[in-house]
C-alpha positions as CSV (number, residue, x, y, z in Angstrom):
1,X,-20.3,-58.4,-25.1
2,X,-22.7,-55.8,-25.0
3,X,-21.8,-51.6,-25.7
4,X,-22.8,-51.3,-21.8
5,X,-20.5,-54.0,-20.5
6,X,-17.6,-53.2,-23.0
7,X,-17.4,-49.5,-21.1
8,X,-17.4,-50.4,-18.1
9,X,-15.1,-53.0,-18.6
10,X,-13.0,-50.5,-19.9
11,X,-13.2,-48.4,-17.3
12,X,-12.6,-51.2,-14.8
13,X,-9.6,-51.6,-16.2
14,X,-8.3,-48.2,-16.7
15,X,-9.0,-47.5,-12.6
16,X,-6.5,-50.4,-11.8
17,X,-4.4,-49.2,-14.3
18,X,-4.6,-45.7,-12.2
19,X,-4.3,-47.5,-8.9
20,X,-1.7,-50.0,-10.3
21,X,1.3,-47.6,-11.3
22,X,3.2,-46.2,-8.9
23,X,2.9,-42.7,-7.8
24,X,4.8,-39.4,-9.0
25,X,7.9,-39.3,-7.3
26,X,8.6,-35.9,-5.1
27,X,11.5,-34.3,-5.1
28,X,13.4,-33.8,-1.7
29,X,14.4,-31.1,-1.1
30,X,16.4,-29.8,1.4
31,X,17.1,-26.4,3.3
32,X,20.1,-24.5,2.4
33,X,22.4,-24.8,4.5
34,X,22.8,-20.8,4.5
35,X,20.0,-18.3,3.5
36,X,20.2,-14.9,2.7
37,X,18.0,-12.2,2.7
38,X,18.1,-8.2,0.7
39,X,15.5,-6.2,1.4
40,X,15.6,-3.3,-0.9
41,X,13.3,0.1,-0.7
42,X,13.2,3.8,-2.2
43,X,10.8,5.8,-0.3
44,X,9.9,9.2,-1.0
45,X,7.4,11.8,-0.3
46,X,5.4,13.1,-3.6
47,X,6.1,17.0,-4.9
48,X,9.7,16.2,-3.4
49,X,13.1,15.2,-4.8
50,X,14.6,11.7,-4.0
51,X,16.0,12.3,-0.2
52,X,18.7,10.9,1.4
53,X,18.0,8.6,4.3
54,X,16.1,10.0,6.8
55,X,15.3,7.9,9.6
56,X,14.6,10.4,12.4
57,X,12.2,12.4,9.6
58,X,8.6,12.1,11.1
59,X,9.9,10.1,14.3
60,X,11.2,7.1,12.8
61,X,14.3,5.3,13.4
62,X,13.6,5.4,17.4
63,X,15.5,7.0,19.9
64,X,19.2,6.6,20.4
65,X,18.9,4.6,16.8
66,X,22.1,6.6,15.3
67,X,20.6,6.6,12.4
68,X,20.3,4.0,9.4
69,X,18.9,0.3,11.7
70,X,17.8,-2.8,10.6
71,X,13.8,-2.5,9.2
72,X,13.8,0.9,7.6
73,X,12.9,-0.7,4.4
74,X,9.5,-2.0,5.9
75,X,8.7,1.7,7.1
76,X,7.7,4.4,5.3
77,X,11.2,7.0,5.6
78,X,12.4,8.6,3.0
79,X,15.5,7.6,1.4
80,X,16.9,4.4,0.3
81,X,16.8,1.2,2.9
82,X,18.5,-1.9,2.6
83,X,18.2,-4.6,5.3
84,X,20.6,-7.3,4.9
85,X,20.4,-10.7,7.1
86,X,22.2,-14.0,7.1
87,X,21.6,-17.1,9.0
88,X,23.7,-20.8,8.4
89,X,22.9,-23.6,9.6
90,X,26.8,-24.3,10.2
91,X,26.8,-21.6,12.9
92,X,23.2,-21.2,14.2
93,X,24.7,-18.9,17.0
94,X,25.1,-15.9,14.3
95,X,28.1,-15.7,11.9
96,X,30.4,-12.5,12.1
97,X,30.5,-12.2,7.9
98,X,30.8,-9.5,5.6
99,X,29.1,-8.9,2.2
100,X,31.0,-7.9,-0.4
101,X,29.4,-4.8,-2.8
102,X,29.6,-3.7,-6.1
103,X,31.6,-0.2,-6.4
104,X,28.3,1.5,-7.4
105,X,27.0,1.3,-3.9
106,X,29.2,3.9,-3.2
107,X,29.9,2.2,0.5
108,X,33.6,1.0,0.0
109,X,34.0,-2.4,-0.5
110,X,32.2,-4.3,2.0
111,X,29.5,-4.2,4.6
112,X,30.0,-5.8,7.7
113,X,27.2,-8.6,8.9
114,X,26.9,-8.8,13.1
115,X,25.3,-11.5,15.0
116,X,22.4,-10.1,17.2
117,X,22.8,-10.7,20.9
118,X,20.6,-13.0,22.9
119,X,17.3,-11.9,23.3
120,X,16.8,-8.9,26.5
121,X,15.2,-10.6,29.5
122,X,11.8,-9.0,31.0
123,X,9.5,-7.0,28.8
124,X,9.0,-3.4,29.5
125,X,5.0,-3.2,30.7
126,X,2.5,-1.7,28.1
127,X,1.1,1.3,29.5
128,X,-1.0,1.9,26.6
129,X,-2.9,-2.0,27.8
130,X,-2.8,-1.1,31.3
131,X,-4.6,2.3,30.7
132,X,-8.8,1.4,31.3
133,X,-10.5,1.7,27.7
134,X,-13.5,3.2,26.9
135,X,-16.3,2.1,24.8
136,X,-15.5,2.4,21.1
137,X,-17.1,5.3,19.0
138,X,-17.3,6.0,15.3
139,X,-17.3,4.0,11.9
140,X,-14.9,2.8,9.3
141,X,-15.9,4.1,5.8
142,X,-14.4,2.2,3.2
143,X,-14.6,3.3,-0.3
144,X,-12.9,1.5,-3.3
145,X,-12.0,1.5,-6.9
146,X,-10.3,3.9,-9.1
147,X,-13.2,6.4,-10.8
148,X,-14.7,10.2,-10.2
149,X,-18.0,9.5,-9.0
150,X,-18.5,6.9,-5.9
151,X,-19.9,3.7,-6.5
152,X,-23.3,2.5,-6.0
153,X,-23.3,-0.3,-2.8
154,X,-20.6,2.0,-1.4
155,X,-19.4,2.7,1.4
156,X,-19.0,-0.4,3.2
157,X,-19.8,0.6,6.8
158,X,-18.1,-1.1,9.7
159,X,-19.7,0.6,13.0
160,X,-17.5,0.4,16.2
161,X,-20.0,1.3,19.0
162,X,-20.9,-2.3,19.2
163,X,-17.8,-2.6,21.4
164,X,-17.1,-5.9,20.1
165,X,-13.1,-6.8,19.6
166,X,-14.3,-9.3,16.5
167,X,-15.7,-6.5,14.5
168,X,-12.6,-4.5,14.4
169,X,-11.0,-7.9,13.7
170,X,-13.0,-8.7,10.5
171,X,-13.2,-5.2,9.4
172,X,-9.1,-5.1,9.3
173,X,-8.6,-8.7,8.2
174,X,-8.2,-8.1,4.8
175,X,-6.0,-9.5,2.1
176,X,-2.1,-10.0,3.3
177,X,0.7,-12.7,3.0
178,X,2.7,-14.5,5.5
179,X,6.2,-12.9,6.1
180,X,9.1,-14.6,4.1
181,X,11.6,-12.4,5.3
182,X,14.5,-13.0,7.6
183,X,13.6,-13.5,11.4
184,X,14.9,-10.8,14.4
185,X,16.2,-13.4,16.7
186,X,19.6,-14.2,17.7
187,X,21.4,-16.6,15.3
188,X,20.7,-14.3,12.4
189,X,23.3,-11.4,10.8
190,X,22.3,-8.1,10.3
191,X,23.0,-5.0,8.4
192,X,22.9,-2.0,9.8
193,X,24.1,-3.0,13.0
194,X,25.1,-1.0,16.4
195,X,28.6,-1.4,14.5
196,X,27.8,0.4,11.0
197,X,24.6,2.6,10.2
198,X,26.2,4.5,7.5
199,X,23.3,5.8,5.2
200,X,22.7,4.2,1.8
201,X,23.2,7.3,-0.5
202,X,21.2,8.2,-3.2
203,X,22.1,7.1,-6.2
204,X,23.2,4.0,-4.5
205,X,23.2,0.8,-7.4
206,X,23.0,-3.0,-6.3
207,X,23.6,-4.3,-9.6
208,X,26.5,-6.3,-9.7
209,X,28.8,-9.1,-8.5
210,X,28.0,-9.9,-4.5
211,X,29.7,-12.0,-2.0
212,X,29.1,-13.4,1.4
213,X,31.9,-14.9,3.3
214,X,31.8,-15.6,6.9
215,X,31.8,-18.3,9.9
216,X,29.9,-20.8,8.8
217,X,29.2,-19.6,5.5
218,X,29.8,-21.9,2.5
219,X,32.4,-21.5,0.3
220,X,32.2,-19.6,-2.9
221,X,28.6,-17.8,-2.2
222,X,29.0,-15.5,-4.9
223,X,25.9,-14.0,-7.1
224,X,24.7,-11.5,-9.3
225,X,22.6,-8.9,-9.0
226,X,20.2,-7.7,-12.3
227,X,19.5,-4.0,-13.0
228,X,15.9,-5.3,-12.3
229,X,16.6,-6.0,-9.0
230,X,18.1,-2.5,-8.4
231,X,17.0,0.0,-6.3
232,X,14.0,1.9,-7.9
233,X,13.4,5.4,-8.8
234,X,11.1,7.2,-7.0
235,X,7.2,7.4,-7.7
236,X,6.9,10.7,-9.2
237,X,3.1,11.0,-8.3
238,X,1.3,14.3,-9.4
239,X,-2.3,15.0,-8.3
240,X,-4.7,17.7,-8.5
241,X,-8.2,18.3,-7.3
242,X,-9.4,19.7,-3.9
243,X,-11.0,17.7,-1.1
244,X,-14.2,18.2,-2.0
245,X,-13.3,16.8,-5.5
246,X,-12.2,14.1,-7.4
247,X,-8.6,14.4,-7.0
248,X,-6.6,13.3,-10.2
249,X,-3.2,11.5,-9.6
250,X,-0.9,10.2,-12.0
251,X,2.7,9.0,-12.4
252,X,5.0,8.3,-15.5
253,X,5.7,4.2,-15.5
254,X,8.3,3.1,-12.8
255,X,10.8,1.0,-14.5
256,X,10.8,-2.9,-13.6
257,X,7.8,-2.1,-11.7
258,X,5.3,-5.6,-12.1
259,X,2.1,-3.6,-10.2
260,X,0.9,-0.2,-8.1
261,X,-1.2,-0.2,-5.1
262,X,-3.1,3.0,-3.9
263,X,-4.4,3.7,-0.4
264,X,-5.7,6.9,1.6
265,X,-7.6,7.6,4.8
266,X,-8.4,10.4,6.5
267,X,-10.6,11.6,9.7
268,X,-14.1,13.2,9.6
269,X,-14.8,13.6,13.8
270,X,-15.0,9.9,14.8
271,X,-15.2,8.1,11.7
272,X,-12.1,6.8,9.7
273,X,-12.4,7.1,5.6
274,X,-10.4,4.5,4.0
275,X,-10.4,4.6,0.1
276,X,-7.9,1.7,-2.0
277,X,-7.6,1.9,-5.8
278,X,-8.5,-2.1,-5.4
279,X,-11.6,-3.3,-7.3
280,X,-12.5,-5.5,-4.5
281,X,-13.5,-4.1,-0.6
282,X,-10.9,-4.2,1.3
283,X,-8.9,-2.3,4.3
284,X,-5.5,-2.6,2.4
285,X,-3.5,-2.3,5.3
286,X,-1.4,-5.8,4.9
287,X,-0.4,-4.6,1.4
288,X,2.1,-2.3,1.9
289,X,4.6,-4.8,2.3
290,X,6.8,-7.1,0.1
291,X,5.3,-9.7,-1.8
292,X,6.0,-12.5,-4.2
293,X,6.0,-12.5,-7.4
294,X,3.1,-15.5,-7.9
295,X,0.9,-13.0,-5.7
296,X,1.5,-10.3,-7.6
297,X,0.2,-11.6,-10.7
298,X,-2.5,-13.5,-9.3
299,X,-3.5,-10.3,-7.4
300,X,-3.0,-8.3,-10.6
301,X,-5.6,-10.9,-12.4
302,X,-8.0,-10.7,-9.4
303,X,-7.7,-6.4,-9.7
304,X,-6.6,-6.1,-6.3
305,X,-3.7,-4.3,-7.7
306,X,-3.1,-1.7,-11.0
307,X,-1.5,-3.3,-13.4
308,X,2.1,-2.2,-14.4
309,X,0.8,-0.9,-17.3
310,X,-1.7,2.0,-15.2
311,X,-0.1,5.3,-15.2
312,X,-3.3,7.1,-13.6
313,X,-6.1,6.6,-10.7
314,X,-8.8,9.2,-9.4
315,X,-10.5,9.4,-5.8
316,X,-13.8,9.4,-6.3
317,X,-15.4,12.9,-5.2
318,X,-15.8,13.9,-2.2
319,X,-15.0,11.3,0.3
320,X,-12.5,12.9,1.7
321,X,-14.6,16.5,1.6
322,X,-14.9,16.6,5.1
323,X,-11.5,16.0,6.0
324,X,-10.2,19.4,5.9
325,X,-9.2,20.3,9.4
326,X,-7.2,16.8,10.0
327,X,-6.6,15.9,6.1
328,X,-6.1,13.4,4.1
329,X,-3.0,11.2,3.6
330,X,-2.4,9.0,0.3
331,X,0.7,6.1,0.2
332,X,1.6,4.5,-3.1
333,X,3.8,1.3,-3.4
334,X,5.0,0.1,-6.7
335,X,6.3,-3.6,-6.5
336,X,10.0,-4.8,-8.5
337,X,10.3,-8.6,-8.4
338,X,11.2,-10.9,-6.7
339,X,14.9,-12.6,-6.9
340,X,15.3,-16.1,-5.7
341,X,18.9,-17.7,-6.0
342,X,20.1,-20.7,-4.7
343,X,23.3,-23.2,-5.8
344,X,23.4,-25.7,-7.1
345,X,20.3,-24.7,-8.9
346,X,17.4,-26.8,-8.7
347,X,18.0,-30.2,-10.6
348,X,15.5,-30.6,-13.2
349,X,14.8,-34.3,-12.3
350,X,12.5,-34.6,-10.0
351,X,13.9,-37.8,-8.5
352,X,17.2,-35.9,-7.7
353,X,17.5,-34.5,-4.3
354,X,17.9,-30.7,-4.4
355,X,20.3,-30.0,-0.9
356,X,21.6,-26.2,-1.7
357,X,24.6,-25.2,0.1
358,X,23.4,-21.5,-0.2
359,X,20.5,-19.4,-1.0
360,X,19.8,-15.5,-2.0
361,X,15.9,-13.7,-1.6
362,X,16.3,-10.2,-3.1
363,X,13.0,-8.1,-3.2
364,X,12.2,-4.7,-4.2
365,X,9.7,-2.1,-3.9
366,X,9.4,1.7,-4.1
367,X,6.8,3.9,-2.1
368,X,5.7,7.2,-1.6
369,X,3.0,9.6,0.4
370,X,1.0,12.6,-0.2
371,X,-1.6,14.7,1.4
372,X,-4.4,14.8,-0.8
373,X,-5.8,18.1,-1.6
374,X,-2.8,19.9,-2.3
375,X,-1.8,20.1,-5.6
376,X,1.4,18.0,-6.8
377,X,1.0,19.4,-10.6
378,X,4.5,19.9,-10.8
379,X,5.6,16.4,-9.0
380,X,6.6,14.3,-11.8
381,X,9.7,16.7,-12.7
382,X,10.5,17.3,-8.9
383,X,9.1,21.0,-8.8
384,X,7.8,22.2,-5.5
385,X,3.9,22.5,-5.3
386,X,3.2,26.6,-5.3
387,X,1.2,28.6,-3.6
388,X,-1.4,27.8,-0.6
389,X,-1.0,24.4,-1.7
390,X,2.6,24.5,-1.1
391,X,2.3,26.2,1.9
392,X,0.0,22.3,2.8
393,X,2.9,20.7,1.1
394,X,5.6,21.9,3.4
395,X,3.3,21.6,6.8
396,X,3.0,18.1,5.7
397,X,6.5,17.8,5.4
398,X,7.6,19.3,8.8
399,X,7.2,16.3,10.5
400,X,4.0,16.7,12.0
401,X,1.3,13.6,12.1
402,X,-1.9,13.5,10.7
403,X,-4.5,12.9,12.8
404,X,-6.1,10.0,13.0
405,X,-10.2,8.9,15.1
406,X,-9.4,7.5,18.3
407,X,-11.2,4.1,19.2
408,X,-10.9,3.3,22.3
409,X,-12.3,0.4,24.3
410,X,-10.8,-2.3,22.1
411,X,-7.5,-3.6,22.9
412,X,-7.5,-4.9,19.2
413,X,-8.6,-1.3,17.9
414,X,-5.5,0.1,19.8
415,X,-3.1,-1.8,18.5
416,X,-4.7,-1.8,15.0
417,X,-4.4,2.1,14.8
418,X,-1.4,2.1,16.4
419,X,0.1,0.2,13.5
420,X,-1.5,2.7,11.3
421,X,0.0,5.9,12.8
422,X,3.0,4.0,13.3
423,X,3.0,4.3,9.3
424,X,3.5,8.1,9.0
425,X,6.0,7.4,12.3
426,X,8.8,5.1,10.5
């Protein structure tokens, strides 16, 4: 037989060999049959020492709240946050359970899980949609990357007066992940609750033996909790530089953090200034949230995010220069990982059926703000700023809001920048 002929014999044969064998087998793998979720946040404002909870500081926690409710740790308060929620499949209705805490949570020894009620009927109309909008006005300046100087091909320039919703659409759109937390819906447990809102107090520790007993609940859900997994400290973020400047900023290392995000806007008349310490354009308004630990590193390697490593960042010069009158406002999150737990763990053959009776998500993060402009030299020890800067330090922390361009016109713009101002709100 020829060469030509033996090859292609042989690869003849190796394609029904391919075709022939039977294919991988996939693991099943079923739901547990109770999931539990721990949402875990220190927030704090920069130049400031680690507060207790504050919900009702700049507006958040809602009227009538009574304090400490369910979804602080997705806003922006200061303090420490912990959102707790259950849901079993052996009592989809909503268990009445309790979780039981380590002593160093300083709570007593448990904290009690309540069903939510069925959902309230009718829907309160939206004046804000009912109101006639006007055509929009002004631009989105978006600046990016950590440096002194600006960067040639920037800003990327998104002009509103087109009056086009999809503009606004695409110009927000940027890089975010699907929720994996626990759903607000009756069937599901929550702490706090209208039945305990007792503040978690600083100092607080998770670490620890946990347990979760309950209607419904399975037997022996007991688990661990790491010192990674803790709370974290507080960003101790120091800056320097005017408006018109480059402003310096810089933090010691947050322990167990796995990455650092940096984001500011201000106003300049109609026109919004965005500025992310990404390397990549973006609005970076979906990443102040939780995320997994896969996205984290693959964002990392893609230099969305600072690495954990960074310990410094500069605004480039002048962006923000005409920002004066209405300021500036920086956030800063620092991710912790992720903790996934789940018995019986995972069986290592593949052609075993995993069926869990229970499973634990724990995630972390830590955040903090800052006006930029004022000088937070003394931040990383917990010093007030001093003189007129401090005088900009404690306006900013009175409660007031910065202001932010109005865009009318576009029901999408409205409730785009309402979930921006709804940041410095919660």
């Amino acid at each position: 037989m020829s060469r030509p002929l033996r090859c292609a014999a042989l690869v003849s044969a190796a394609a029904v060999i391919q075709f022939a064998a039977p294919a991988a087998a996939q693991q099943v793998v079923k739901p547990p049959i109770a999931q539990y979720w721990m949402d875990v946040a220190t927030h704090g404002m920069a130049g400031m020492p680690e507060l207790p909870g504050m919900p009702s500081f700049m507006g958040g926690g809602g009227p009538g709240s009574g304090g400490n409710q369910y979804g602080n740790a997705r806003g922006m308060a200061p303090g420490r946050w912990l959102d707790l929620a259950l849901h079993t499949r052996n009592k989809p209705s909503g268990s009445d359970a309790s979780h039981a805490i380590p002593a160093g949570m300083q709570m007593g020894a448990s904290l009690p899980l309540v069903p939510m009620g069925p959902a309230a009927g009718g829907r309160e109309p939206d004046e804000a949609a009912e109101m006639p909008r006007e055509r929009p006005t002004g631009r989105l300046l978006i600046y990016w990357g950590c440096g002194e100087a600006v960067r040639a091909g920037q800003p990327r320039i998104v002009d509103l007066a087109s009056g086009d919703p999809r503009v606004f659409a695409r110009a927000f759109g940027g890089r975010y992940v699907p929720d994996r937390g626990a759903r607000i819906a009756p069937g599901y447990s929550l702490w706090p609750n209208e039945k305990h809102r007792e503040p978690v107090p600083r100092g607080a520790s998770l670490a620890g033996e946990h347990a979760i007993g309950g209607e419904g609940v399975p037997a022996g859900m007991k688990f661990a909790v790491d010192p990674a997994h803790d709370f974290m400290p507080a960003i101790q973020l120091a800056s320097s530089g005017a408006l018109a400047d480059s402003i310096a900023l810089q933090w010691p290392a947050v322990p167990h953090a796995r990455a650092y995000y940096l984001h500011a806007m201000g106003s300049v008349g109609n026109d919004m200034v965005l500025w992310s310490s990404a390397e990549t354009p973006d609005t970076g308004t979906g990443l102040f949230d939780y995320l997994p630990n896969v996205t984290i590193e693959r964002w990392v390697g893609e230099k969305v995010l600072l690495p954990a490593s960074a310990t410094r960042c500069a605004v480039p010069k002048g962006i923000f220069a005409s920002a004066r009158d209405a300021g500036a406002m920086l956030r800063m999150i620092a991710w912790g990982g992720e903790l996934n737990l789940a018995h019986p763990p995972r069986p290592a053959n593949p052609r075993t059926p995993w069926e869990p009776e229970w499973a634990v998500r724990v995630r972390v993060k830590t955040t903090t703000m800052a006006m930029l402009g004022v000088d937070l030299g003394g931040a990383a020890a917990g010093q007030p700023v001093q003189g007129e800067s401090a005088q900009g330090a404690q306006s900013g922390s009175s409660g007031a809001q910065p202001t932010l361009p109005s865009i009318p016109g576009v029901p999408e713009a409205g409730r785009a920048l309402d979930a921006l101002k709804g940041i410095f709100r919660r």
